[in-house]
Backbone of each chain as ProteinMPNN parsed JSONL, in Angstrom:
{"seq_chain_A": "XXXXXXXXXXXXXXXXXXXXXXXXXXXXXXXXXXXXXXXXXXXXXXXXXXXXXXXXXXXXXXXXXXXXXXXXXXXXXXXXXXXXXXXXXXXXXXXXXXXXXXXXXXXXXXXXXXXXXXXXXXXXXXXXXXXXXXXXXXXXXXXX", "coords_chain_A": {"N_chain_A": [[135.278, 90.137, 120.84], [136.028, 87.357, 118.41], [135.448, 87.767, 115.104], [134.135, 85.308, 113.887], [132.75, 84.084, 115.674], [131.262, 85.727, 116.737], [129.53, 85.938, 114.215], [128.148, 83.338, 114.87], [127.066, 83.712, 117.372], [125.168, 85.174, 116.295], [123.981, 83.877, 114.607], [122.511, 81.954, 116.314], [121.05, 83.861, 117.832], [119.165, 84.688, 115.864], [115.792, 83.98, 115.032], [113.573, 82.972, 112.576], [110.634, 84.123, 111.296], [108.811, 82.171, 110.991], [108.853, 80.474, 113.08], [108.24, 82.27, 114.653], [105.315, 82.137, 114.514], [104.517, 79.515, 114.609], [105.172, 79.923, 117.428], [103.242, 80.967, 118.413], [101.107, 79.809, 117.623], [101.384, 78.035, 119.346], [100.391, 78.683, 121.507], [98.31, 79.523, 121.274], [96.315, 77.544, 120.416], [96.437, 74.744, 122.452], [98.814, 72.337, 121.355], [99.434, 72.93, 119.056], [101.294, 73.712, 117.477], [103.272, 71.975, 117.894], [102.092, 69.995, 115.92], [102.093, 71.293, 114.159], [104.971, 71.706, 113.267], [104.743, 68.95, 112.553], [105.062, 66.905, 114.777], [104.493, 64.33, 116.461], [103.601, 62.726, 118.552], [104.699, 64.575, 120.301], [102.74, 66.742, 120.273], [100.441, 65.385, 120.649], [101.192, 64.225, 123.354], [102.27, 66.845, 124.853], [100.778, 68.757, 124.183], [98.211, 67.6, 124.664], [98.454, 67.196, 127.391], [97.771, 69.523, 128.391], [95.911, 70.405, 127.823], [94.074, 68.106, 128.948], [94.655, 68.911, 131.622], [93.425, 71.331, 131.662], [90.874, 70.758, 131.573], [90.169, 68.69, 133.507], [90.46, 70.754, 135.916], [88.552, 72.612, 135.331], [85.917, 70.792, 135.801], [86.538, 70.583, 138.427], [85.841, 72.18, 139.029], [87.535, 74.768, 139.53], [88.962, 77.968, 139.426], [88.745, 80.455, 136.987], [91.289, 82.964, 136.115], [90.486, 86.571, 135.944], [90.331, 90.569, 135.348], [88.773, 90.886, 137.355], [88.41, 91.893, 140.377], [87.593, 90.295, 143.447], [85.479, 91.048, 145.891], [86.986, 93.44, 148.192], [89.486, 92.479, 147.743], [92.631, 93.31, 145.791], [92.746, 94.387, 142.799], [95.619, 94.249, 141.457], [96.29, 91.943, 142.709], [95.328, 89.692, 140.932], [96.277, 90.091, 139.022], [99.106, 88.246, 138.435], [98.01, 85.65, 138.432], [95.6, 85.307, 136.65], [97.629, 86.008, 134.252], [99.22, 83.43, 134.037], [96.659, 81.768, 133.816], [96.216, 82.481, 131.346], [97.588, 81.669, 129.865], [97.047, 79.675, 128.394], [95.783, 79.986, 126.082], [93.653, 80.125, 123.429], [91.986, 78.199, 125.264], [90.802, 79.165, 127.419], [90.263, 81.803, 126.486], [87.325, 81.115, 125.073], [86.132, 80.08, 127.072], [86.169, 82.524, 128.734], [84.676, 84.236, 127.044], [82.421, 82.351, 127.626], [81.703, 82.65, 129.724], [82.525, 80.527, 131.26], [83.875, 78.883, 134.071], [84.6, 80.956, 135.417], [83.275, 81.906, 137.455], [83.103, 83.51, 141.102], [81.63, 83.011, 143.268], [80.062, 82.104, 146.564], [79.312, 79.412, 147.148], [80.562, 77.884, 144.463], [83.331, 78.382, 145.807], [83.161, 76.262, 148.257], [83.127, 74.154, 147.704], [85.178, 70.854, 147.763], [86.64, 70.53, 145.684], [87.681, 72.656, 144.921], [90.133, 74.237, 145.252], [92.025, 72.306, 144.116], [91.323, 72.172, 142.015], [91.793, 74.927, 140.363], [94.693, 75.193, 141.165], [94.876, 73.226, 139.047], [94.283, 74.484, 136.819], [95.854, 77.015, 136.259], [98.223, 75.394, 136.264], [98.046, 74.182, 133.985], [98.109, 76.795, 131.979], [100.837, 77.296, 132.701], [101.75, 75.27, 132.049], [101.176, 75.683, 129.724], [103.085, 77.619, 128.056], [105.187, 76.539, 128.207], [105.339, 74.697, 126.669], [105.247, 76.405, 124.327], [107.81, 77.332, 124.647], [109.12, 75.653, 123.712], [108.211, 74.665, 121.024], [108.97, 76.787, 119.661], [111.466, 76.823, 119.591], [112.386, 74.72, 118.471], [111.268, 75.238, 115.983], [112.602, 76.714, 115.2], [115.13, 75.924, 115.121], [116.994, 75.437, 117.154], [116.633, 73.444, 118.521], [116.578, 69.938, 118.345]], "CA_chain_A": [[134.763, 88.899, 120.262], [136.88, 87.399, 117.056], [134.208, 87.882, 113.798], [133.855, 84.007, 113.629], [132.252, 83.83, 117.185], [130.038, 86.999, 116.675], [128.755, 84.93, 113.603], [127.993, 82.165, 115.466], [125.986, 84.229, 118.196], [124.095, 86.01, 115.708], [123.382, 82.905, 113.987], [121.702, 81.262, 117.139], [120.05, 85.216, 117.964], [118.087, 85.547, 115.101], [115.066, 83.328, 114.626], [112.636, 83.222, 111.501], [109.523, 84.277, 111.228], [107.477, 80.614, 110.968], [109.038, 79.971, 114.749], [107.345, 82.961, 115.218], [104.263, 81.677, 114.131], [104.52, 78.59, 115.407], [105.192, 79.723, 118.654], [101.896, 81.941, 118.679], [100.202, 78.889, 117.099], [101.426, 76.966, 120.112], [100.185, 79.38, 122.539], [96.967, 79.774, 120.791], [95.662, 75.909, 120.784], [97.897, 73.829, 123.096], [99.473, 71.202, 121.012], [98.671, 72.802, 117.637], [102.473, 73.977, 117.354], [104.28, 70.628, 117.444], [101.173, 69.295, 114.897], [102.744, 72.182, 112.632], [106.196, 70.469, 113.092], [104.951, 67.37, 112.782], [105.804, 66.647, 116.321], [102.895, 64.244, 116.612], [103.829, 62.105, 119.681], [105.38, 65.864, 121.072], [101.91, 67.327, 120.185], [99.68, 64.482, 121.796], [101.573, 64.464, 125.079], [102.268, 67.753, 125.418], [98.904, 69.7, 124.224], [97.336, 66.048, 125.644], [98.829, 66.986, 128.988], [97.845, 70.717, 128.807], [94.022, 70.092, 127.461], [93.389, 67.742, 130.301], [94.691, 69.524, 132.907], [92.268, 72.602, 131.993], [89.523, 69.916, 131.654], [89.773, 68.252, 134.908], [90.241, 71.669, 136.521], [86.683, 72.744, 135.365], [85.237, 69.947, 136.17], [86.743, 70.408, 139.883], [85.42, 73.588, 140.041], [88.368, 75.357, 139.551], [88.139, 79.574, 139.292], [89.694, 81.042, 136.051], [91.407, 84.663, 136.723], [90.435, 87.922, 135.079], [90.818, 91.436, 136.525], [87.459, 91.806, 138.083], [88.433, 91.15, 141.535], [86.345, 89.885, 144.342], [85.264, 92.575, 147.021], [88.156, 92.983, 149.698], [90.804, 92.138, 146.97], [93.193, 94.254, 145.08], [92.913, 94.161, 141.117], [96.858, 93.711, 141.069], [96.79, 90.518, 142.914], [94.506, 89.165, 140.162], [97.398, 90.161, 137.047], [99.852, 86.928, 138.519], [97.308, 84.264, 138.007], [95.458, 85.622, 135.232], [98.777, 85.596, 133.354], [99.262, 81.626, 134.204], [95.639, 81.487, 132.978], [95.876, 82.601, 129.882], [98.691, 80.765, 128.707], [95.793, 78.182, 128.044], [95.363, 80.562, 124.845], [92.004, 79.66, 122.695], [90.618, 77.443, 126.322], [90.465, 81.069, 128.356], [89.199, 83.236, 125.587], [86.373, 80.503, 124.893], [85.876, 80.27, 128.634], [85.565, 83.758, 129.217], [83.4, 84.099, 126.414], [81.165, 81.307, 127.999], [81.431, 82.795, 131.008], [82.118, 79.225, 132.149], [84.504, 78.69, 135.229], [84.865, 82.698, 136.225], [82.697, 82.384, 138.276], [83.894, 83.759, 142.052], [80.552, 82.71, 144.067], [80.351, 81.28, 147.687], [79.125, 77.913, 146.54], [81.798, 77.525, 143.882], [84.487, 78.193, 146.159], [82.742, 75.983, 149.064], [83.353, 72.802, 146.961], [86.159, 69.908, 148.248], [88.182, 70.238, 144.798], [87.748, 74.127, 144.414], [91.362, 74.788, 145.355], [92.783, 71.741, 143.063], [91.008, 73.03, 140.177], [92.535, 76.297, 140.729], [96.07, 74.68, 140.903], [95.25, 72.388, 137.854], [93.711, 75.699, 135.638], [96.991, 77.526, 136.687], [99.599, 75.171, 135.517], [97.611, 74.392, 132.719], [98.616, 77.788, 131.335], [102.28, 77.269, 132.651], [102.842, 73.953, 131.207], [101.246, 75.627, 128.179], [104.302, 78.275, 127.727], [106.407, 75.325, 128.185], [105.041, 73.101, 125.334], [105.196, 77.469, 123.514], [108.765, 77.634, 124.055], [109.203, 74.105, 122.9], [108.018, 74.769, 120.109], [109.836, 77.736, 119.093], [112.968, 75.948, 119.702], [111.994, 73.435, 116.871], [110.976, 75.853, 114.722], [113.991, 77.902, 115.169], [116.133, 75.181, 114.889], [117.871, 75.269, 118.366], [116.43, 72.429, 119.261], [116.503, 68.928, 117.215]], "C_chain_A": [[135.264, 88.773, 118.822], [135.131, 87.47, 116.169], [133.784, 86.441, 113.89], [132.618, 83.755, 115.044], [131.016, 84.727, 117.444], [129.137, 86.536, 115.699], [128.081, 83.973, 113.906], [126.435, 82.586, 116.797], [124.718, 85.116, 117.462], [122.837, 84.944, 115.061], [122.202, 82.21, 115.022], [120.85, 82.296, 117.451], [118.878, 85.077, 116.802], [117.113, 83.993, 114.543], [114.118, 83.82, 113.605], [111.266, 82.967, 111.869], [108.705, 83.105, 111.504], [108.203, 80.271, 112.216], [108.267, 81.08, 115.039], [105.329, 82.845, 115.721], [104.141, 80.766, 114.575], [104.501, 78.68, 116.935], [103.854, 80.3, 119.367], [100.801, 80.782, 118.611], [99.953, 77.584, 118.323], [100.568, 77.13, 121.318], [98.55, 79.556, 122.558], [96.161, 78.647, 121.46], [96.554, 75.104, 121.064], [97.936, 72.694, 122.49], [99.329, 71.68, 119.265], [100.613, 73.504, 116.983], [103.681, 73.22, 116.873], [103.579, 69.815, 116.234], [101.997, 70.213, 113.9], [104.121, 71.526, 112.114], [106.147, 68.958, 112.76], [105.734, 66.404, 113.79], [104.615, 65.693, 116.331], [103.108, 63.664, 118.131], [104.062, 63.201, 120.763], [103.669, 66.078, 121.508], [100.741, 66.523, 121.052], [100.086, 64.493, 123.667], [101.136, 65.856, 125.588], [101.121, 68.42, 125.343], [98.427, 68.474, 125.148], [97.183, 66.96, 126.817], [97.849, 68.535, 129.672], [95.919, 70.801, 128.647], [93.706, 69.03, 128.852], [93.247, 68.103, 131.179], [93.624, 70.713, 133.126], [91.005, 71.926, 132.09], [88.959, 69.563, 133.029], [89.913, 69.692, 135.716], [89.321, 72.344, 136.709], [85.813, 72.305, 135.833], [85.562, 70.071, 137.424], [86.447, 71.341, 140.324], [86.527, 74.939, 140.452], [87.842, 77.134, 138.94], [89.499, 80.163, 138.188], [89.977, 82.733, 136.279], [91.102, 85.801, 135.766], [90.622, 89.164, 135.801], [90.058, 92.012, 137.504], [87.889, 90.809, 139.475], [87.363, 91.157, 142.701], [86.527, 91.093, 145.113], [86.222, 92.048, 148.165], [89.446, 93.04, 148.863], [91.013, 93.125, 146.163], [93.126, 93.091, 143.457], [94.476, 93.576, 140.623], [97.087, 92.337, 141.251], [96.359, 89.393, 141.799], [95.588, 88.867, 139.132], [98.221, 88.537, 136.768], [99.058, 85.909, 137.454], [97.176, 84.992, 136.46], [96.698, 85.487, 134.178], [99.073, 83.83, 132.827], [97.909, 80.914, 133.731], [95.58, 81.816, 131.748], [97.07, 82.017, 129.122], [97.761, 79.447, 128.193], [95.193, 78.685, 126.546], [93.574, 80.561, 124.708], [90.896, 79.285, 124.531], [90.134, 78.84, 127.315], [89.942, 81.436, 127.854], [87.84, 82.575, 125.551], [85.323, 80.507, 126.399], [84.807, 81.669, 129.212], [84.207, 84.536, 128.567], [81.906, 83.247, 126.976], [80.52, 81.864, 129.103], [81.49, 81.513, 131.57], [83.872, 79.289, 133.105], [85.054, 80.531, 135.734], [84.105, 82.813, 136.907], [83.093, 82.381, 139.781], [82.339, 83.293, 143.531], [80.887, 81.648, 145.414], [80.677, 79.684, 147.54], [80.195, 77.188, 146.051], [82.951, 76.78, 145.324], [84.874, 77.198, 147.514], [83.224, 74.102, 148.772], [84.846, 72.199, 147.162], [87.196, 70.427, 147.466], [88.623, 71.991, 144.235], [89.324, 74.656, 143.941], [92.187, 74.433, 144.211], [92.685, 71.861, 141.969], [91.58, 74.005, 139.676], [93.489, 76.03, 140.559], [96.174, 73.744, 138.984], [94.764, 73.469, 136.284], [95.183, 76.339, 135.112], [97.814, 76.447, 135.913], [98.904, 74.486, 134.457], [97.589, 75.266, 131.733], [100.052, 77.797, 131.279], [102.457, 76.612, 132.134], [102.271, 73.946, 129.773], [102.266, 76.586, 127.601], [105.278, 77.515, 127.929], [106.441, 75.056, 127.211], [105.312, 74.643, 124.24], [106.594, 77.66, 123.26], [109.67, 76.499, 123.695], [109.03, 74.152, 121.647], [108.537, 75.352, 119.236], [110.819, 77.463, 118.876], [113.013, 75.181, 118.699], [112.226, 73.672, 116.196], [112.068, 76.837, 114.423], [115.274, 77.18, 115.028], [117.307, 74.727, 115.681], [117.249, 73.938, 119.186], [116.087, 71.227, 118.235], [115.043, 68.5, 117.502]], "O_chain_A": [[135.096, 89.694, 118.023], [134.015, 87.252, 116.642], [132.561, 86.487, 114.021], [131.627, 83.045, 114.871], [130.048, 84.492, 118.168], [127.948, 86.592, 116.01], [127.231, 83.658, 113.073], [125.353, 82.031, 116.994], [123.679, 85.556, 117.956], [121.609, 85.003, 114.994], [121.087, 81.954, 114.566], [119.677, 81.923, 117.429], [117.722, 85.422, 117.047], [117.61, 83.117, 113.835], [113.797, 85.007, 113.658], [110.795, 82.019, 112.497], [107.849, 83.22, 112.381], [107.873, 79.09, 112.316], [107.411, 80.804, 115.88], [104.567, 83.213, 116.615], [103.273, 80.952, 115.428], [103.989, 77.819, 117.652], [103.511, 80.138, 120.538], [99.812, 80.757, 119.343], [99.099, 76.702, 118.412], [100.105, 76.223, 122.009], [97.79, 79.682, 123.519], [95.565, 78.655, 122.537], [97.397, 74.691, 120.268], [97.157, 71.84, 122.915], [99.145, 70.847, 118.377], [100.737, 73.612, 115.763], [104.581, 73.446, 116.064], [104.275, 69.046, 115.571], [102.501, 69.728, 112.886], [104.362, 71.015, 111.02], [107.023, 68.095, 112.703], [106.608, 65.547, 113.66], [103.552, 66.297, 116.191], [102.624, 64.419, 118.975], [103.753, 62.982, 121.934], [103.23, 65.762, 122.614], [100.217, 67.047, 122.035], [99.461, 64.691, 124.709], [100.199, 66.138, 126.335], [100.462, 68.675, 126.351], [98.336, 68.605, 126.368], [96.108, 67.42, 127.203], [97.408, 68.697, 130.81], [95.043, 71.235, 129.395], [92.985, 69.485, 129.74], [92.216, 67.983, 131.84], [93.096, 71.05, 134.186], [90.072, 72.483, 132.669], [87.896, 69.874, 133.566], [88.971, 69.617, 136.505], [89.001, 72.78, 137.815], [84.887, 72.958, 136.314], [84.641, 69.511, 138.019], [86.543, 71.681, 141.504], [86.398, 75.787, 141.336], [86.833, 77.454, 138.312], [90.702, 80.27, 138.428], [89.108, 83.563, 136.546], [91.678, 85.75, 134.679], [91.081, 89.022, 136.935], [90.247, 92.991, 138.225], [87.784, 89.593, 139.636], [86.436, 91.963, 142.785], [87.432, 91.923, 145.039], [86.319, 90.984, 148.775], [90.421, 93.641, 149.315], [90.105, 93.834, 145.729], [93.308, 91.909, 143.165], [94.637, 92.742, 139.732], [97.728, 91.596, 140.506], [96.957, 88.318, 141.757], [95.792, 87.803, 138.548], [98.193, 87.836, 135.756], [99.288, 85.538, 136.303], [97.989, 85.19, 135.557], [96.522, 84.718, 133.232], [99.11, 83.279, 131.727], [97.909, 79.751, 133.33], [94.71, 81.289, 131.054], [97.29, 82.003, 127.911], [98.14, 78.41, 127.647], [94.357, 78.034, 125.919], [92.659, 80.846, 125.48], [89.812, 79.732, 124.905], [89.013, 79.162, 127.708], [88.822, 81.684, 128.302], [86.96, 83.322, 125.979], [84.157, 80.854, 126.589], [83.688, 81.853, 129.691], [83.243, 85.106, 129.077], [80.724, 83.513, 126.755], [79.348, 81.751, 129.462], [80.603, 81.223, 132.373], [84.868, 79.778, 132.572], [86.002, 80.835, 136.457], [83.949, 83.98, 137.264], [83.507, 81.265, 140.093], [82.569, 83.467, 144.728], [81.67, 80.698, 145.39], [81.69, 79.004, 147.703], [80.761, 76.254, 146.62], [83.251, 75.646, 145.695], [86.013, 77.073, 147.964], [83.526, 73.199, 149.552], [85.77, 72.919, 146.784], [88.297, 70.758, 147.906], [89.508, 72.379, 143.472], [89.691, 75.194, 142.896], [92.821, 75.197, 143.483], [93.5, 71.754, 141.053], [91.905, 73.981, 138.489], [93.814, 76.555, 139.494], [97.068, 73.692, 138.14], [94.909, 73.193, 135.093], [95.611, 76.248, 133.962], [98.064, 76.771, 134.752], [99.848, 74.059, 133.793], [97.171, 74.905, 130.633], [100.649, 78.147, 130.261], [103.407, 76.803, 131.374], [102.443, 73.1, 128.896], [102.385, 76.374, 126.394], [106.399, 78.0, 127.776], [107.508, 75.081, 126.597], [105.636, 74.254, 123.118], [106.962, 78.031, 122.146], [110.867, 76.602, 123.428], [109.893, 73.54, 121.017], [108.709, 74.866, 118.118], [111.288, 77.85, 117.806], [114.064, 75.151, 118.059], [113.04, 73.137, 115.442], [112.209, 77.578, 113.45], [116.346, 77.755, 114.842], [118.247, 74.017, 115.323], [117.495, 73.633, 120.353], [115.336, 71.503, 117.3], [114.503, 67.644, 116.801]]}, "seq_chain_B": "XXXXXXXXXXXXXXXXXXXXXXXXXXXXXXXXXXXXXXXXXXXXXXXXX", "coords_chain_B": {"N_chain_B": [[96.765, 64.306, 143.074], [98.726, 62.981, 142.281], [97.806, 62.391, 139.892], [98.258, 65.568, 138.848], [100.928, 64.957, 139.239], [101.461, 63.17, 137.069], [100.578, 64.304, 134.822], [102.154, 66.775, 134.544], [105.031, 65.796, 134.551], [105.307, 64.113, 132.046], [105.043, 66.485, 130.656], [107.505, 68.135, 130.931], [109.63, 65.97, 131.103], [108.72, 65.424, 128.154], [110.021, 67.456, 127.102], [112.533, 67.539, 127.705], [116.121, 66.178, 127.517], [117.832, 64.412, 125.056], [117.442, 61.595, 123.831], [114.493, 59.438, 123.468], [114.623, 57.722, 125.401], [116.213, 58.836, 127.467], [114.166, 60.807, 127.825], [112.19, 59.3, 129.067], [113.305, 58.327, 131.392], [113.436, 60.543, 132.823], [111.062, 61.767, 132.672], [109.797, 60.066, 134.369], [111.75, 60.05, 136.856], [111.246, 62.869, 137.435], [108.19, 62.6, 137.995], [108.573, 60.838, 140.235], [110.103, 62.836, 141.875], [107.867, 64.86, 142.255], [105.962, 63.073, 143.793], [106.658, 62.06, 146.064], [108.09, 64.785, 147.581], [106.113, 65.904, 147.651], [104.352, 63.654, 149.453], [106.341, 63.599, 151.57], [106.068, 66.616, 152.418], [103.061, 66.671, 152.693], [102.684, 65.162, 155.077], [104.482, 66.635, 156.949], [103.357, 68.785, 157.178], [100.863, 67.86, 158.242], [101.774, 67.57, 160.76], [101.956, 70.098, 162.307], [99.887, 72.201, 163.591]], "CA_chain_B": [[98.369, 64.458, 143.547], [99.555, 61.752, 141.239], [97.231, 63.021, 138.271], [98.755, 66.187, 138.986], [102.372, 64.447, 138.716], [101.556, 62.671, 135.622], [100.674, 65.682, 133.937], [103.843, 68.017, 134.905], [106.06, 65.362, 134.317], [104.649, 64.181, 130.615], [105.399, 67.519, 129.603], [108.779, 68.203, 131.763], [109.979, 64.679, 130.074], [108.707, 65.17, 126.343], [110.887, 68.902, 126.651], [113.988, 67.522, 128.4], [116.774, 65.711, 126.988], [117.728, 63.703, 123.714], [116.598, 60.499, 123.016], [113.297, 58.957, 124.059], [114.788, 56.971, 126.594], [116.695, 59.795, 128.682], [112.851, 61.302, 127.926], [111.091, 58.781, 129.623], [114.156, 57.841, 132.678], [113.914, 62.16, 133.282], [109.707, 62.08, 132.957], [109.635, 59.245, 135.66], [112.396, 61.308, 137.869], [110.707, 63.909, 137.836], [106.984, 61.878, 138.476], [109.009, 60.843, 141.672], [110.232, 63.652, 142.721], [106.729, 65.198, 142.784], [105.401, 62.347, 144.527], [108.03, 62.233, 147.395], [108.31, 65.681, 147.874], [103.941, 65.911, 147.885], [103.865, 63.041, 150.68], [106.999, 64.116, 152.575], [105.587, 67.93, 153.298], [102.165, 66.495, 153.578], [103.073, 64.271, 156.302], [104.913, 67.811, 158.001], [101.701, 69.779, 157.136], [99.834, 67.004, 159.014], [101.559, 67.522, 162.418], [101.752, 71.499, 162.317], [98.39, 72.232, 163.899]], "C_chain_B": [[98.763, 63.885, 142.671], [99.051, 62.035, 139.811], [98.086, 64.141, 137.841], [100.553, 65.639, 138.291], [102.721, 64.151, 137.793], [101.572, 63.536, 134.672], [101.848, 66.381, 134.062], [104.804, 67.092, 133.79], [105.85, 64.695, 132.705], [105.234, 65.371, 130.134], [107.082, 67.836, 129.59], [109.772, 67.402, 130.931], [109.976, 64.682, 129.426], [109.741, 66.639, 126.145], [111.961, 68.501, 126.957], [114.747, 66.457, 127.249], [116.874, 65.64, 125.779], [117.126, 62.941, 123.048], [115.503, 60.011, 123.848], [113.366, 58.388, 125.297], [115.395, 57.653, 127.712], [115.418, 60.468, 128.576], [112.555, 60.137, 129.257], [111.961, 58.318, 131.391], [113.443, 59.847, 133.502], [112.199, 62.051, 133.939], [109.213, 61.308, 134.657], [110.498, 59.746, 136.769], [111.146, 61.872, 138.409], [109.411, 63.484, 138.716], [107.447, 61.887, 140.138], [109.41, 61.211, 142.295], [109.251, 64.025, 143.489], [105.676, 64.085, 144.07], [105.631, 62.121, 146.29], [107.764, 63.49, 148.463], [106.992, 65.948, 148.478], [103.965, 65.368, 149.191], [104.347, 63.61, 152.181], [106.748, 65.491, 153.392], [103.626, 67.941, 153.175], [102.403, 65.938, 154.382], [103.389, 65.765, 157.202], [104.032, 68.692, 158.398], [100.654, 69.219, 158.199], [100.198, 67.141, 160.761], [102.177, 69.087, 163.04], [100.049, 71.736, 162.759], [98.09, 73.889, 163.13]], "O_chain_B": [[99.456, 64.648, 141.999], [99.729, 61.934, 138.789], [98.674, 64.051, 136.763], [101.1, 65.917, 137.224], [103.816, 64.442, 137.313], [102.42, 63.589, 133.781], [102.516, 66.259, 133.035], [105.193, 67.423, 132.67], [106.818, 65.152, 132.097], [105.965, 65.277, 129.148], [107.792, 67.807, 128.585], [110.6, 67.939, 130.194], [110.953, 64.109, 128.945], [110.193, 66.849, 125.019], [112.801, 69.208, 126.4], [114.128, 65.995, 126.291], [116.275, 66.467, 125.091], [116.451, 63.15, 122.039], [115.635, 60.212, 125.055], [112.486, 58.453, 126.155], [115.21, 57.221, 128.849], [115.354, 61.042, 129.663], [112.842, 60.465, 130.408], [111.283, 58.051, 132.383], [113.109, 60.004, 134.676], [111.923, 62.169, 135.133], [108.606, 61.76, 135.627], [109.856, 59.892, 137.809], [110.37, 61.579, 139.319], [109.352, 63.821, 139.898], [106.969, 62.586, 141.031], [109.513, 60.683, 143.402], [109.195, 63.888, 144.711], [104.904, 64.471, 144.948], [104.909, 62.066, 147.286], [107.404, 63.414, 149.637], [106.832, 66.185, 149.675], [103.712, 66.112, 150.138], [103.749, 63.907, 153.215], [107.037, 65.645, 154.579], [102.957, 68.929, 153.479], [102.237, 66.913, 155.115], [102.594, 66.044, 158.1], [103.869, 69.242, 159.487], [99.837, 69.884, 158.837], [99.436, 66.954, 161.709], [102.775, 69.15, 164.115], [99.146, 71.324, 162.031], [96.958, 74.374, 163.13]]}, "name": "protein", "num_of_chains": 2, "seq": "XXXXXXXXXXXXXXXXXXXXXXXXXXXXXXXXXXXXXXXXXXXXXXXXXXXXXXXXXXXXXXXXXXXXXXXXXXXXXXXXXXXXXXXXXXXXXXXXXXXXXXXXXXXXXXXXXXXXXXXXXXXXXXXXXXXXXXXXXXXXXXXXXXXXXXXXXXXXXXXXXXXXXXXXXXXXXXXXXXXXXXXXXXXXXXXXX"}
């Protein structure tokens, strides 16, 4: 690789610290990343998109993952989700703290929208490491 | 299904492209992919017993 070209890859390799921060910040409270950028239209959609989706997922009765698995089930199968749940940052920890939607009970899971809640909790963590490495990109300057 | 769509694609859309307007052609894509794709393998789901 000529020196000019190795410059060039190093230059796009190495991100600064406040993308770092930002990207933690994004991960933390969904949309609070692009507010740092002054993304505001970014930050409304995208947190918007990612705060509703964990909203209406509660409200549908949706089951947030941790590693206490139900009787019958392996603890590993639990790690997946849980992962895709906690990209919801701050709304999980608060959650789990509340103890509000962990709960694994017949009833719960007996309910019409149980499943879709479950799907809309879930990519409510994915499409919050989206809007995380969105952010980073900003703040790192690889992305206008 | 379509709440679902709106959401994905909102985010999908505000991350993709350049300018606002290949944003919002990509977000609506995408919307109609999900929509399509949703009906077309419910419909297959529906005559799988």
């Amino acid at each position: 690789m000529v020196k000019t070209e190795r410059m060039q890859a190093e230059e796009v390799e190495s991100a600064p610290g406040s993308a770092w921060l930002t990207g933690a910040a994004a991960w933390f409270i969904p949309g609070l990343g692009h507010l740092l950028l002054k993304r505001w239209y970014r930050a409304i959609l995208m947190g918007g998109a990612v705060w509703l989706c964990f909203v209406i997922g509660l409200q549908m009765g949706g089951h947030l993952f941790d590693l206490n698995a139900a009787e019958g089930s392996s603890q590993l199968l639990q790690v997946p989700p849980m992962i895709a749940n906690l990209g919801t940052g701050l709304l999980y920890i608060v959650s789990w703290l509340l103890g509000s939607g962990f709960a694994d009970d017949p009833q719960q899971a007996a309910r019409a929208t149980y499943e879709y809640g479950n799907t809309f909790l879930l990519i409510a963590g994915l499409l919050n490491y989206l809007n995380m490495l969105d952010a980073f990109d900003i703040a790192a300057g690889r992305k206008p | 299904m379509m709440l679902f769509a709106t959401l994905a694609s909102i985010v999908f859309g505000a991350m993709a492209k350049d300018t606002p307007h290949e944003r919002l052609l990509y977000g609506a894509k995408v919307f109609a992919e999900f929509m399509v794709i949703g009906l077309v393998l419910s419909w297959i789901l529906y005559f799988i017993p």
